[in-house]
Residue, then its C-alpha position, 0 to 999 in steps of 0.5 A: x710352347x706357351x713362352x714361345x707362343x706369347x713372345x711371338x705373339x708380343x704384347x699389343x701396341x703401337x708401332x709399325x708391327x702392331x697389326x701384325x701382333x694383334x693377328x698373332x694374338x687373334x689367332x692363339x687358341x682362346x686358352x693360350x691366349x688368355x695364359x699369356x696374358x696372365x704370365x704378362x700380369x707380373x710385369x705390372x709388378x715390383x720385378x725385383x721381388x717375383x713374389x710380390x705380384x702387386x704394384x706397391x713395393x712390399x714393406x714387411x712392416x709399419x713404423x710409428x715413424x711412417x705413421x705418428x708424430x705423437x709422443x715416443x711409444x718406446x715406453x708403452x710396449x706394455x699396452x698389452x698389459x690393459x684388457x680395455x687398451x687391448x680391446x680398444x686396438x682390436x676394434x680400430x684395427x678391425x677391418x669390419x668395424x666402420x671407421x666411424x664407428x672405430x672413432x666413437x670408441x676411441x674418442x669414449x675411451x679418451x673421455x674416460x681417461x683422467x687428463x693427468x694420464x690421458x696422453x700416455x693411455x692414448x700412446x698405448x693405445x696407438x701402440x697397440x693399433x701398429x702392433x695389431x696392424x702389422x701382425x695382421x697386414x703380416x699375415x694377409x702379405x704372406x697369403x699373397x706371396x704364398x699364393x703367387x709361388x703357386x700361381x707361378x707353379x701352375x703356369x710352368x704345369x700349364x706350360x708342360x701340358x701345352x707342350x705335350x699338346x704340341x707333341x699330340x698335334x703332330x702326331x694327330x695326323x696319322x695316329x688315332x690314339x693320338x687324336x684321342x689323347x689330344x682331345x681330352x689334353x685339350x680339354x685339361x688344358x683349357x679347364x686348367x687355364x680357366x681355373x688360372x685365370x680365375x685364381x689370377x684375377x683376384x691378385x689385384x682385390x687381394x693386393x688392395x687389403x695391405x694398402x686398406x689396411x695403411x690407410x685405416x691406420x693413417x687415418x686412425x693414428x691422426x684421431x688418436x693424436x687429436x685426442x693428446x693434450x698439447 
């Protein structure tokens, strides 16, 4: 029913039957409505990646060639190896730490590494920050895929429960039963539907947390450079 109901009703625009599809909207129930606009959200989205709900393209994981001009990490793979190079590339990966603040430890780490070995150490250091940055953007984009297979899930619930209401709406007329049952599948309905709409307005604040978290990293990877001799 509900499929049924956004494609007759069309997306608002211009064009000769724009009025007539605003009516059309206009005279969806309130919960209806506000469903259809939620299943049209998607289409802001990668279509060739249904898991995805948000504007930019998914890219798994960050590569120092996307981010670093610096000297090649190949050989600084054991950054995990030094407690206070650890601890440094939690702290600049830290979306709750102030960059500045992320900045002045960097820049107190880089003064108190001997000169002869000050370009390795910041390298390991860098190298610590993708790895960290990648196992931590990893797990927030899983959250959001996982997180849009449900929402697709409960907008085909909510398409059965609309198209049981359907049902009950015909047969209302002449049975009290279904009168009764309707009423409190209505209210199902719109309490479900609310609940959607809720869940689905935070896909666009949780589709900014990989894009903060490539532009903390830029932007670290460039201080971290500046800080490299030569």
């Amino acid at each position: 029913m509900l499929r049924f109901m956004c494609k007759k009703a069309g997306a608002p625009g211009g064009g000769p039957d724009a009025g007539g599809r605003a009516a059309a909207l206009l005279a969806q129930p309130l919960a209806a409505l506000a469903l259809c606009l939620a299943l049209a959200a998607p289409a802001l989205a990668d279509r060739n990646d249904p898991d995805w709900p948000c504007p930019q393209h998914r890219v798994p994981q960050l590569s120092a060639t996307q981010i670093w001009d610096g000297p090649s990490i190949d050989g600084a793979n054991d950054w995990d190896k030094d407690a206070a190079t650890v601890r440094l590339a939690g702290l600049l990966a830290s979306r709750r730490i102030p960059q500045a603040e992320a900045i002045d430890a960097l820049k107190a780490f880089a003064a108190a590494q001997p000169e002869a070995t000050r370009s390795a150490a910041l390298t390991r250091v860098f190298a610590g920050l993708l790895s960290t940055v990648n196992q931590e953007r990893s797990v927030v984009m899983n959250g959001i895929v996982r997180f849009e297979q449900r929402q697709r899930a409960r907008a085909k619930e909510l398409e059965r429960e609309g198209a049981r209401i359907a049902e009950l709406k015909a047969t209302a007329v002449s049975d009290d039963k279904a009168k009764a049952e309707l009423a409190s599948a209505q209210e199902l309905f719109d309490w479900n539907v609310r609940v959607f709409q809720e869940r689905q307005a935070n896909t666009p604040i949780a589709c900014e947390i990989p894009v903060l978290m490539e532009t903390r990293i830029f932007e670290l990877a460039r201080e971290i450079r500046a800080l490299i001799p030569g």
